[in-house]
MILUMTOR-641812 format. One record per residue: residue number from 1; residue in one letter; x, y, z of N, C-alpha, C in turn. Coordinates in steps of 0.2 Angstrom, whole numbers, always signed. Each point is the difference from the previous one (the first is absolute). Layout:
BEGIN
(rec NUM A (X Y Z) (X Y Z) (X Y Z))
...
***
This chain:
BEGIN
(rec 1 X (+66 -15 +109) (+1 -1 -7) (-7 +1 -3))
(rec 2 X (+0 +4 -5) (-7 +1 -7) (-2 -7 -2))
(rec 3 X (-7 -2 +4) (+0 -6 -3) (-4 -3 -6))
(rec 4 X (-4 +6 -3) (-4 +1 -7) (+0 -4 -4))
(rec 5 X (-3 -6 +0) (+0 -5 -5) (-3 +3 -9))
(rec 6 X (+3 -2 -5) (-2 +1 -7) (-3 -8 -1))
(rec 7 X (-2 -4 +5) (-5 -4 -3) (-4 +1 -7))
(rec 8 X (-4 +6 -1) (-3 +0 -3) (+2 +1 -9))
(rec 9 X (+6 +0 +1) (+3 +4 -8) (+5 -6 +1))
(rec 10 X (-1 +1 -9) (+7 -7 -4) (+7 +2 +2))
(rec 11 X (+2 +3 +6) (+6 +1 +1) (+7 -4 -1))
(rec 12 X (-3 -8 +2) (+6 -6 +0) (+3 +0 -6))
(rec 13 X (-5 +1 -5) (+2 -3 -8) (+3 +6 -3))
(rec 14 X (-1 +5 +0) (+4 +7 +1) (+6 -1 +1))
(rec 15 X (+1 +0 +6) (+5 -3 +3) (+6 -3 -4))
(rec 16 X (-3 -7 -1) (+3 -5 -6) (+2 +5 -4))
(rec 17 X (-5 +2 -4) (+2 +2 -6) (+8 +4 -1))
(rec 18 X (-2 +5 +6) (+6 +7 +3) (+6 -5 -4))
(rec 19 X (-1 -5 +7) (+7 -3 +3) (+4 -3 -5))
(rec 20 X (-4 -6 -6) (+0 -2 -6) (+3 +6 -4))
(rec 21 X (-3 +4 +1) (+4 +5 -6) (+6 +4 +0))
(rec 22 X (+0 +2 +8) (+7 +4 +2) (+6 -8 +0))
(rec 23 X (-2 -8 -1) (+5 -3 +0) (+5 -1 +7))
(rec 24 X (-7 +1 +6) (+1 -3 +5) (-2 -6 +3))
(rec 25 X (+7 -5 +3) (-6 -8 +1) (-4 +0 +7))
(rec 26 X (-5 -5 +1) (-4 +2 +4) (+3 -3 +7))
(rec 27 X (+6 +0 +2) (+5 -3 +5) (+5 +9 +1))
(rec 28 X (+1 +1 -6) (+4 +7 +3) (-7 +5 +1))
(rec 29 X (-6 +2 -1) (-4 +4 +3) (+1 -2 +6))
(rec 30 X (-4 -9 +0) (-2 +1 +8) (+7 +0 +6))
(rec 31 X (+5 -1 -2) (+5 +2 +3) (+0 +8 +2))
(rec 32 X (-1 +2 -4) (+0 +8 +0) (-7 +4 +8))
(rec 33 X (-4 -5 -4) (-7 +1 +4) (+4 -2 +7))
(rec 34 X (+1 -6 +1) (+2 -1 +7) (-4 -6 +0))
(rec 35 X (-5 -3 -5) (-2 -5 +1) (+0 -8 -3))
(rec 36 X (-3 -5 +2) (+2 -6 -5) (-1 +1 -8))
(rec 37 X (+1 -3 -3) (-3 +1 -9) (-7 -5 +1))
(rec 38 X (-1 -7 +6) (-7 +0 -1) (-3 +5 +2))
(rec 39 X (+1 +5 +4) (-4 +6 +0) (-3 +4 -4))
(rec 40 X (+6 +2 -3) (-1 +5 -4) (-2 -5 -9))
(rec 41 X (+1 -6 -1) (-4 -2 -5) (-9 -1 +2))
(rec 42 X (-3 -2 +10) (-5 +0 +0) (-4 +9 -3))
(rec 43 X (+6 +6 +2) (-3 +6 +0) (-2 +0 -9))
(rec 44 X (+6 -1 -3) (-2 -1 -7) (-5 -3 -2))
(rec 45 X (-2 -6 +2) (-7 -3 -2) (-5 +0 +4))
(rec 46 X (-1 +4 +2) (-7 +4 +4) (+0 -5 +7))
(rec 47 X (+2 -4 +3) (+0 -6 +5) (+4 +6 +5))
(rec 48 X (+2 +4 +0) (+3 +4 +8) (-2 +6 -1))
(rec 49 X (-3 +4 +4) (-3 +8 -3) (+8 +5 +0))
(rec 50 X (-1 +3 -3) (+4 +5 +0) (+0 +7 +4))
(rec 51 X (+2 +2 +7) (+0 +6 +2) (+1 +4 -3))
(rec 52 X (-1 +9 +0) (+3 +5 -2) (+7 +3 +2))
(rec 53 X (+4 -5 +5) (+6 +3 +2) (+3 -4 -5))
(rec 54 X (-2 -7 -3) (+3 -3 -2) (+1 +1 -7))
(rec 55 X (-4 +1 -4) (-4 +6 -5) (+7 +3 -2))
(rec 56 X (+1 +5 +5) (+3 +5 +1) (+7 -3 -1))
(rec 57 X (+4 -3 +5) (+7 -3 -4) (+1 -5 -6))
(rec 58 X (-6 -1 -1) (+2 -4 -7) (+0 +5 -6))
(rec 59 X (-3 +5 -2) (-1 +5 -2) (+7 +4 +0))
(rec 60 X (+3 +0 +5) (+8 +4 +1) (+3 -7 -4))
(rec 61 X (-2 -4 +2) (+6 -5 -1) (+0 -2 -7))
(rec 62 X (-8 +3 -6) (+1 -3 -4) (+1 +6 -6))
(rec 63 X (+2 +4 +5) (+1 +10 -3) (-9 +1 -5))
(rec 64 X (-4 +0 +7) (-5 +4 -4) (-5 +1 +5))
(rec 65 X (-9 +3 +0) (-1 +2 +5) (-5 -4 +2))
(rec 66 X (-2 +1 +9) (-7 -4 -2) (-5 +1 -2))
(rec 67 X (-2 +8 -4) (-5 +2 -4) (+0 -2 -6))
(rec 68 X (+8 -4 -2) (-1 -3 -8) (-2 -6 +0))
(rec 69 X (+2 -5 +8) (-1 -7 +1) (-10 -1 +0))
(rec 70 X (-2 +6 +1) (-7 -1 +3) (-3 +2 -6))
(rec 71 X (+1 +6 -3) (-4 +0 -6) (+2 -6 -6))
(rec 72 X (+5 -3 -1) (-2 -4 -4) (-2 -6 +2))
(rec 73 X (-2 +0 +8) (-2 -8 +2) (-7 +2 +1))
(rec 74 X (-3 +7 -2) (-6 +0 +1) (-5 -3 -6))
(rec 75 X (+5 +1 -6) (-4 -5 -6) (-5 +6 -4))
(rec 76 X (+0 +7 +2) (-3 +5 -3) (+5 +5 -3))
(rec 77 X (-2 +5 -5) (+2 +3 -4) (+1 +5 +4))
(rec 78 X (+6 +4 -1) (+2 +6 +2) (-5 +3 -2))
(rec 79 X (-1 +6 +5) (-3 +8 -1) (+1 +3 -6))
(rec 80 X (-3 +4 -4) (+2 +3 -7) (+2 +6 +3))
(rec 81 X (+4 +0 +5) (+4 +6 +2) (+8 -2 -1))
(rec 82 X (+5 +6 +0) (+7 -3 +0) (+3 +8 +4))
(rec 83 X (+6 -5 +3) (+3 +5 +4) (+8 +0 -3))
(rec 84 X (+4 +6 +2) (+7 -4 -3) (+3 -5 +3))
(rec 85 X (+5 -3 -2) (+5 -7 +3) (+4 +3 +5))
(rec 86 X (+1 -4 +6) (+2 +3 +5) (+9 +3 +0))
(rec 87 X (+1 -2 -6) (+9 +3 -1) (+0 +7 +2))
(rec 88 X (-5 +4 +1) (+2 +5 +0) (-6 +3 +7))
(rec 89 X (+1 -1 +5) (-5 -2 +3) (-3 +9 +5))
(rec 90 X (+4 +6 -1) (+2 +5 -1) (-5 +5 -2))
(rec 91 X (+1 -4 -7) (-6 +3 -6) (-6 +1 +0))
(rec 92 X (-4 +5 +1) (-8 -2 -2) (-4 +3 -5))
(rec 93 X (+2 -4 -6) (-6 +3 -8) (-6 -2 +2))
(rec 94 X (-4 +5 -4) (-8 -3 +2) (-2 -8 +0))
(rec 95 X (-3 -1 +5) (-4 -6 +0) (-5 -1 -7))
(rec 96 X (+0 -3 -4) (-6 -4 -4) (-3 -3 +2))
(rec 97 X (-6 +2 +0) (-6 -4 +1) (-5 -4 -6))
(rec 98 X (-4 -3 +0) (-5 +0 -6) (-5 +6 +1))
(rec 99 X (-4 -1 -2) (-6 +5 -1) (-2 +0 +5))
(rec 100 X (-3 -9 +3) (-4 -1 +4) (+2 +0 +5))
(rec 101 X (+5 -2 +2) (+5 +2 +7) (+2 +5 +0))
(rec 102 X (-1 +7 -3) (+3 +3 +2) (-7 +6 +3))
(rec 103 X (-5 -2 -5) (-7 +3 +3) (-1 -4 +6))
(rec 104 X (+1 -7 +2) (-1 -4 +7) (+3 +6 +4))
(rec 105 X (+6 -1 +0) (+5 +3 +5) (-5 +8 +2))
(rec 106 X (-1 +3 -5) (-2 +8 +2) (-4 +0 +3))
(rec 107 X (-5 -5 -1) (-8 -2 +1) (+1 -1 +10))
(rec 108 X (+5 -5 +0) (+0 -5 +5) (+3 +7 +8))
(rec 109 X (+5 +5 -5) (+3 +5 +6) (-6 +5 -2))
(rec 110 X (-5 +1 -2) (-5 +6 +0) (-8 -3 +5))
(rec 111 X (+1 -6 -1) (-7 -1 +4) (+3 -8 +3))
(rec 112 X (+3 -2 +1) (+2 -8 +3) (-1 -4 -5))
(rec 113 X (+2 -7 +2) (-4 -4 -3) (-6 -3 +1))
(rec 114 X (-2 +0 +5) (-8 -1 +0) (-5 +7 -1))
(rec 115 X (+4 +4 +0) (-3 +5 -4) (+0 +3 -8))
(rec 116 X (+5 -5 -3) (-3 +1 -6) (-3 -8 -3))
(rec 117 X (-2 +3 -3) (-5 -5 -8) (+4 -1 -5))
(rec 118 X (-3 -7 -2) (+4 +0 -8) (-1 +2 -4))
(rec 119 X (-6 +3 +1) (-2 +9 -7) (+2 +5 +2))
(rec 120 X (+4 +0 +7) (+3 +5 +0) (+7 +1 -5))
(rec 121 X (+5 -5 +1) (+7 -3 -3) (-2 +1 -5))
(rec 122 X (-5 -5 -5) (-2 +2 -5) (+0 +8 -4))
(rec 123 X (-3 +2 +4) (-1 +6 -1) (+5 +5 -2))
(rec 124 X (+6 +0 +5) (+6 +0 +1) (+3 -1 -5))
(rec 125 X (+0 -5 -1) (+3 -3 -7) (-4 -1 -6))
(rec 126 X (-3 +5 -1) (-4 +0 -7) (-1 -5 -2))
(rec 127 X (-3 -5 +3) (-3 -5 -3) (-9 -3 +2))
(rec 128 X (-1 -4 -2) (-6 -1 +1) (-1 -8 +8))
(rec 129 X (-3 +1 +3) (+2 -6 +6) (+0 -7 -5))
(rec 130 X (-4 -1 -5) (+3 -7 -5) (+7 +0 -4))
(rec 131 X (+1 +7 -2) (+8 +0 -1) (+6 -2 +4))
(rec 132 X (-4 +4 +6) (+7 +0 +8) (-1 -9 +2))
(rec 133 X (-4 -5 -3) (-1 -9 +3) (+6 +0 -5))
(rec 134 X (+1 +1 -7) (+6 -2 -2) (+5 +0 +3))
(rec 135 X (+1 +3 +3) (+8 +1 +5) (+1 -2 +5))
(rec 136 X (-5 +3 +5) (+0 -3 +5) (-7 -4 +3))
(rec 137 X (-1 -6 +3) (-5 -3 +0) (-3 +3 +7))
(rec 138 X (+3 +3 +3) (-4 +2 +6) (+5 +6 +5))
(rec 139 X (-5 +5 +4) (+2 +6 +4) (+8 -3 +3))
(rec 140 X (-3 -6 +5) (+6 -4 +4) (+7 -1 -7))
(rec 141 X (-3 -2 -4) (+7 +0 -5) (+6 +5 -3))
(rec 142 X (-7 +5 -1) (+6 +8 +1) (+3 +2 +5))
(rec 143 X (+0 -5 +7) (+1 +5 +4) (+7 -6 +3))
(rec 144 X (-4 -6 -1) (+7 -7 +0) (+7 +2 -5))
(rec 145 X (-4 +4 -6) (+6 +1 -4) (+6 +6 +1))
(rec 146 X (-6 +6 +5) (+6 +6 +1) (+5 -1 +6))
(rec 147 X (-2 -5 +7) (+2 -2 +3) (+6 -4 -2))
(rec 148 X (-2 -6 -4) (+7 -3 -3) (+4 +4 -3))
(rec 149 X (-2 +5 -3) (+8 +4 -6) (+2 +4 +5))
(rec 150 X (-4 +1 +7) (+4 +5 +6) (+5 -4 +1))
(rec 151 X (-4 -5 +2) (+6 -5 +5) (+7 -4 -4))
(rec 152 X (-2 -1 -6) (+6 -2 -4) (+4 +5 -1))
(rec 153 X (-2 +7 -1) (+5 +4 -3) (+3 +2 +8))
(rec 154 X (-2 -1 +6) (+1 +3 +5) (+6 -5 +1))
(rec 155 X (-1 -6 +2) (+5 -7 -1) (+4 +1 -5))
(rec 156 X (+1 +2 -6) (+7 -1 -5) (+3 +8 +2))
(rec 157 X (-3 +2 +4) (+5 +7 -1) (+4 -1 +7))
(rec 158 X (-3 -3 +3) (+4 -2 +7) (+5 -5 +1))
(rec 159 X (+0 -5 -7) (+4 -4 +2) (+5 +6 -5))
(rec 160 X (+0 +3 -5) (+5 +2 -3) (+3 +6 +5))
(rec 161 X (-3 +2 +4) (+3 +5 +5) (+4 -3 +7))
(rec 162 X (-3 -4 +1) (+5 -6 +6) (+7 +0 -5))
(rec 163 X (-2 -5 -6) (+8 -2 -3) (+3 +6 +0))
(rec 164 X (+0 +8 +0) (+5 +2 +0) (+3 -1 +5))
(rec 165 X (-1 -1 +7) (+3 +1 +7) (+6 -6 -1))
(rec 166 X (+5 +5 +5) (+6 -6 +1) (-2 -1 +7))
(rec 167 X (-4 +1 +4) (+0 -1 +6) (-8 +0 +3))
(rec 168 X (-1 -3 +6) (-6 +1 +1) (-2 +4 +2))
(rec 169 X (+2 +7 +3) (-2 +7 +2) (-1 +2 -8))
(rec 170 X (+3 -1 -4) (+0 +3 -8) (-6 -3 -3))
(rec 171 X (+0 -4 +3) (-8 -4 -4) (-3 +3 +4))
(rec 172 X (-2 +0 +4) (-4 +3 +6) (-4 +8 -4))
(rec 173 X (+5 +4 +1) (-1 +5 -3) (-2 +2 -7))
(rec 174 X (+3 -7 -5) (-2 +3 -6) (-7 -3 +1))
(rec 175 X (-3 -6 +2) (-6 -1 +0) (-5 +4 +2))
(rec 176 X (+2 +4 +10) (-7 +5 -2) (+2 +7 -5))
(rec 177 X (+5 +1 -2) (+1 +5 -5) (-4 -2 -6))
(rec 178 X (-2 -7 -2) (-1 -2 -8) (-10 +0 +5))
(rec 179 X (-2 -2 +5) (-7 +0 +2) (-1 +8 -1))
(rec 180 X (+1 +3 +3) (+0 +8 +3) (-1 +2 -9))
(rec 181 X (+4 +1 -5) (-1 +1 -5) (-6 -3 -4))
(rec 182 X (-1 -5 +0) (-8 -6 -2) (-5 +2 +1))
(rec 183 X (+1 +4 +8) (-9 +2 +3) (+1 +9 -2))
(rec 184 X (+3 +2 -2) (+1 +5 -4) (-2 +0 -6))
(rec 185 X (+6 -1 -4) (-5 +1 -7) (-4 -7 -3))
(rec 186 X (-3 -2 +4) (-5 -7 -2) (-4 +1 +4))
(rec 187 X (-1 +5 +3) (-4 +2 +4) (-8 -4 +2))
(rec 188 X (-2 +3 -7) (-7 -3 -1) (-1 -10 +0))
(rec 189 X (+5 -3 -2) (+0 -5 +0) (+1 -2 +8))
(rec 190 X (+4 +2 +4) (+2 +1 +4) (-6 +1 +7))
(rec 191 X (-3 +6 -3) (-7 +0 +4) (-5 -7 +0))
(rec 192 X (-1 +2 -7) (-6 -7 +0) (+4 -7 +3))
(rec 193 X (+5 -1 -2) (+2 -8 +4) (+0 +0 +7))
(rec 194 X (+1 +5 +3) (-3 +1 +8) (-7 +0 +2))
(rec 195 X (-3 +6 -2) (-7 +0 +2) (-4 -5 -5))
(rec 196 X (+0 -5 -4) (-4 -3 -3) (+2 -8 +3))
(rec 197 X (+5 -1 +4) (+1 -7 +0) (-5 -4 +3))
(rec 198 X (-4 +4 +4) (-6 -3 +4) (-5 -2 -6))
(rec 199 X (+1 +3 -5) (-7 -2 -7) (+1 -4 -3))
(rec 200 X (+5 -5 -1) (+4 -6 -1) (-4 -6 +0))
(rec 201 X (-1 -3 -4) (-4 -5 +1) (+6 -8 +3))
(rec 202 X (-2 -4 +5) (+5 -3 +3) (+5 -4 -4))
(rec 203 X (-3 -2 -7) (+7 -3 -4) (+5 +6 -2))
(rec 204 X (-1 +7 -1) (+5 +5 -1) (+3 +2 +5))
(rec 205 X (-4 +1 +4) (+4 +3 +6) (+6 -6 +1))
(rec 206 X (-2 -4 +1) (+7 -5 +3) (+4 +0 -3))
(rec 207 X (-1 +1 -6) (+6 +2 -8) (+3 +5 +4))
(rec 208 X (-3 +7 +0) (+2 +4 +1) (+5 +2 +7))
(rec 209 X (-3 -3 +5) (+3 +0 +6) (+6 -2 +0))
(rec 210 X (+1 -5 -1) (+6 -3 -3) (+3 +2 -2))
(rec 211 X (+0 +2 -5) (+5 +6 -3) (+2 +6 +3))
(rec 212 X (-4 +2 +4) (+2 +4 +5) (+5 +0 +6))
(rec 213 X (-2 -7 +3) (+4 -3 +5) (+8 -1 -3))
(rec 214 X (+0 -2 -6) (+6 -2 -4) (+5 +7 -1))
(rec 215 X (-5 +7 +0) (+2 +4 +0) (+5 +3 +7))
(rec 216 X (-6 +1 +5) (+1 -3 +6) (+9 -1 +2))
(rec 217 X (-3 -7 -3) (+8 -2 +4) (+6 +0 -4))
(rec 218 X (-2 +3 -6) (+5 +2 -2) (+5 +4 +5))
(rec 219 X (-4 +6 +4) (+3 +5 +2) (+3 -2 +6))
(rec 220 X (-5 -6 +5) (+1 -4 +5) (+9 -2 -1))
(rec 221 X (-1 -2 -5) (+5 -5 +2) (+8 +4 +1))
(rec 222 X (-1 +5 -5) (+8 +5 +1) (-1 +3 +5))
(rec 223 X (-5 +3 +2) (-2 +1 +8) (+4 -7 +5))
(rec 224 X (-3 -4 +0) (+4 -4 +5) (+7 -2 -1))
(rec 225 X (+5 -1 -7) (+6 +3 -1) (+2 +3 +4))
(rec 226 X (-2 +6 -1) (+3 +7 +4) (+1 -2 +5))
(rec 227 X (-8 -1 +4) (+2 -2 +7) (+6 -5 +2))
(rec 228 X (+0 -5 -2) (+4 -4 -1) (+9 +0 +0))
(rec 229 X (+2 +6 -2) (+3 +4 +0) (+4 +4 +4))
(rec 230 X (-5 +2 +2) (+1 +5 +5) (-1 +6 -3))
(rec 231 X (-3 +1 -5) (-2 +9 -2) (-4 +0 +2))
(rec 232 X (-8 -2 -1) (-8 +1 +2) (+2 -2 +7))
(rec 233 X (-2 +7 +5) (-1 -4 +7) (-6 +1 +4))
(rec 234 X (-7 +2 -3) (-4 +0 +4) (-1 -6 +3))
(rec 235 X (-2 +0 +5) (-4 -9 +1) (-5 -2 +0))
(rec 236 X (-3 +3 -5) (-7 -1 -5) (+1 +1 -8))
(rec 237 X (+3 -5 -3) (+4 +3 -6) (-6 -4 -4))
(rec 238 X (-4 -6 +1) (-7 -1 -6) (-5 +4 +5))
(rec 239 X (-1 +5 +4) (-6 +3 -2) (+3 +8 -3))
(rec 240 X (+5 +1 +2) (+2 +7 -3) (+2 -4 -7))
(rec 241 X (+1 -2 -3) (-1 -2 -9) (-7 +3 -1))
(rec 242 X (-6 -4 +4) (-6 +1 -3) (-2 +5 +2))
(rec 243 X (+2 +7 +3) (-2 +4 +1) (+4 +5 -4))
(rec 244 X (+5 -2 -4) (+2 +3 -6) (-3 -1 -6))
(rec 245 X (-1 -5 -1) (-5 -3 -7) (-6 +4 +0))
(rec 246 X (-1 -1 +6) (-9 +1 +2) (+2 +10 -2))
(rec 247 X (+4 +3 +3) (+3 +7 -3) (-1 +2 -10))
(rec 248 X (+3 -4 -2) (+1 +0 -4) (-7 -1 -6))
(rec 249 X (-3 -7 +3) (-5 +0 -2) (-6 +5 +2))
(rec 250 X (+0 +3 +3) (-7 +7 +2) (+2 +6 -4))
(rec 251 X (+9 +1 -3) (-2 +6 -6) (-2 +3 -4))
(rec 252 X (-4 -4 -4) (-9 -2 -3) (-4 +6 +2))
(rec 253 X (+1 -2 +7) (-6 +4 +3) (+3 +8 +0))
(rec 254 X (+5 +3 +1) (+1 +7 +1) (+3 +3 -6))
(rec 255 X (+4 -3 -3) (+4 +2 -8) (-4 +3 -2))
(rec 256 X (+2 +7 -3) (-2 +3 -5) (+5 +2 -4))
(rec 257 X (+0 +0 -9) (+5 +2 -5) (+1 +9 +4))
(rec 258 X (-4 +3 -1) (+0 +11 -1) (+3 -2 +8))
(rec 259 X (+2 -5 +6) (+0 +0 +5) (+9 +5 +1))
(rec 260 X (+4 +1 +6) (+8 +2 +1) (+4 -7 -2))
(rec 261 X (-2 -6 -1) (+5 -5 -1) (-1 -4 -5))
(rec 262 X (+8 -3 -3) (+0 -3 -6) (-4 -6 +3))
(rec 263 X (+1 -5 -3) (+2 -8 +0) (+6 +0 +4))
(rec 264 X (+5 +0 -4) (+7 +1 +3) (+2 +2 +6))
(rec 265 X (-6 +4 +1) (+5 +4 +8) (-6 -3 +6))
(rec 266 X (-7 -3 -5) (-1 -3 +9) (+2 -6 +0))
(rec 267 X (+4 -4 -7) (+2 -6 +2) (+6 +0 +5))
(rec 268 X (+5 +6 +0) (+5 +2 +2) (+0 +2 +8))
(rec 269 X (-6 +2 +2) (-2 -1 +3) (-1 -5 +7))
(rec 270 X (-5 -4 -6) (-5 -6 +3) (+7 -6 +3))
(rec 271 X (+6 +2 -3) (+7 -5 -1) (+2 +1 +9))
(rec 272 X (+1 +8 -1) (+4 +3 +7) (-5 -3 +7))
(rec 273 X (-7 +1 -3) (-4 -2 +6) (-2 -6 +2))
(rec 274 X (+1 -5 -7) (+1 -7 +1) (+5 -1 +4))
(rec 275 X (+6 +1 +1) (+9 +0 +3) (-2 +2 +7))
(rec 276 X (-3 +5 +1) (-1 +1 +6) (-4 -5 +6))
(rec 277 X (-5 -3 -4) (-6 -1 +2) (+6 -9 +1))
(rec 278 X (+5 -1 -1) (+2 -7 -3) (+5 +2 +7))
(rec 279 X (+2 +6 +3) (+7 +1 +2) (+6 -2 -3))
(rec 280 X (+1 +3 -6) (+5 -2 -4) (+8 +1 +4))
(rec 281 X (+4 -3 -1) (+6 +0 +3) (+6 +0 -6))
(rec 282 X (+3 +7 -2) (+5 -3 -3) (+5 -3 -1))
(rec 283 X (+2 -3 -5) (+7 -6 +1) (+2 +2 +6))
(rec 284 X (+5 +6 -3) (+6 +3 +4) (-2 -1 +8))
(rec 285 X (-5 +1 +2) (-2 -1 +6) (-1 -7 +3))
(rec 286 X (-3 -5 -4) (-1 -8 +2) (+7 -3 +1))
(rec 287 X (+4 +3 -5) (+8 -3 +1) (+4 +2 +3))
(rec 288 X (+1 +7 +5) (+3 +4 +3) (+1 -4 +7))
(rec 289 X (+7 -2 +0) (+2 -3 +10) (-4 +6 +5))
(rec 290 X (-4 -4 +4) (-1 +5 +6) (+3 +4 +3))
(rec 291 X (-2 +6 +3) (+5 +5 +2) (+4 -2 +7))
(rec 292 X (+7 +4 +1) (+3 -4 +6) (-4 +2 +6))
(rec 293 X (+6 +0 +6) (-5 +4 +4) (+3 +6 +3))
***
């Protein structure tokens, strides 16, 4: 089990609030959790850490994600970026960025992050470096910020892709179809959250991490469904997960738009080769009497 403590973020009270307001009591969550209510009241008021698996089903359980439960427990203002709402998780209108973020981001895939300057961005952003401190107070903040609106827009389009599935192999599939799609046309975003996570300074990275692992086991977990079932039959079904993700996530690096494939067809793709790589089995097959002799 993932055992990534959120120590450091107001998750418990978060939590509260969720639970309070969907009109859940705190005896039928922890029922739900599997654990006592003094548990789940020490998690709520900071007295028992909260893992990120845990994270994870209280987010399913309070219909939201954990990139929504972590940004508003981190106490900071969203990015002045916005992405669409996950209803339509399909769809990709251009990304908004601000001026500065969106200068950061070009800046950051043209020479790295430790390769650019904040008169670089500035520069980028028609602004002057005492203009660009109104925005953002430092290099690391631009880059805390383009990470989170990755990772939150990446968590809301995932849960909204999961819910359609009737079944675990259906989540399964809509999941790397809804990543495979992400690292395409988000590409750039997409890049930088991978090759910049090492320039992270340690309070953001473990945000960020976090959010990853949550993504993670997002896909873990219908992965082991399946298993469970009898569809998925490799007998390595969590590291062929991770070497799906980890697929999906590298198409940053080779994607071109003028390239022979849409979005759509390497997602379509990237589905067939997940299934493979999972040994998919189906129905008709799992539930078929053996043959006589």
């Amino acid at each position: 089990m993932v055992n990534v403590e959120l120590s450091r973020l107001n998750t418990g009270e978060r939590v509260r609030a969720l639970r309070v307001a969907r009109g859940v009591s705190l005896r039928t969550l922890a029922a739900e959790l599997d654990v006592s209510p003094a548990t789940l009241s020490n998690i709520e008021t900071g007295k028992t850490k909260l893992s990120i698996d845990r994270l994870a089903r209280i987010a399913d359980l309070l219909d939201t994600t954990p990139g929504a439960i972590l940004a508003e427990s981190s106490g900071e203002r969203a990015p002045a970026g916005s992405a669409p709402r996950a209803s339509g998780w399909r769809d990709y209108p251009p990304l908004r960025l601000d001026p500065v973020l969106a200068a950061a981001l070009t800046e950051f895939l043209r020479a790295g992050y430790h390769g650019t300057s904040v008169r670089d961005i500035a520069r980028a952003a028609n602004l002057s470096v005492s203009g660009l401190y109104h925005h953002y107070a430092s290099k690391q903040d631009m880059l805390r910020a383009l990470l989170h609106l990755a990772m939150s827009e990446l968590l809301e389009r995932s849960a909204a892709a999961r819910n359609e599935g009737r079944d675990p192999v259906e989540r399964f599939r809509l999941l790397v179809e809804h990543l495979a799609l992400w690292h395409t046309y988000r590409r750039a975003l997409g890049f930088v959250g991978t090759s910049e996570m090492r320039s992270l300074e340690p309070h953001n990275r473990h945000e960020i991490v976090a959010m990853r692992i949550a993504q993670q086991r997002m896909v873990d977990r219908e992965a082991e469904a399946a298993a469970y079932l009898g569809r998925f039959t490799t007998p390595h079904p969590r590291e062929a997960v991770r070497a799906i993700v980890t697929m999906c996530v590298a198409i940053p690096t080779w994607y071109r738009d003028e390239g022979p494939l849409t979005p759509e067809r390497v997602a379509a793709q990237y589905v067939e080769f997940a299934l493979d790589v999972m040994r998919n089995r189906r129905v008709a097959d799992v539930t078929a009497p053996p043959a006589g002799p």
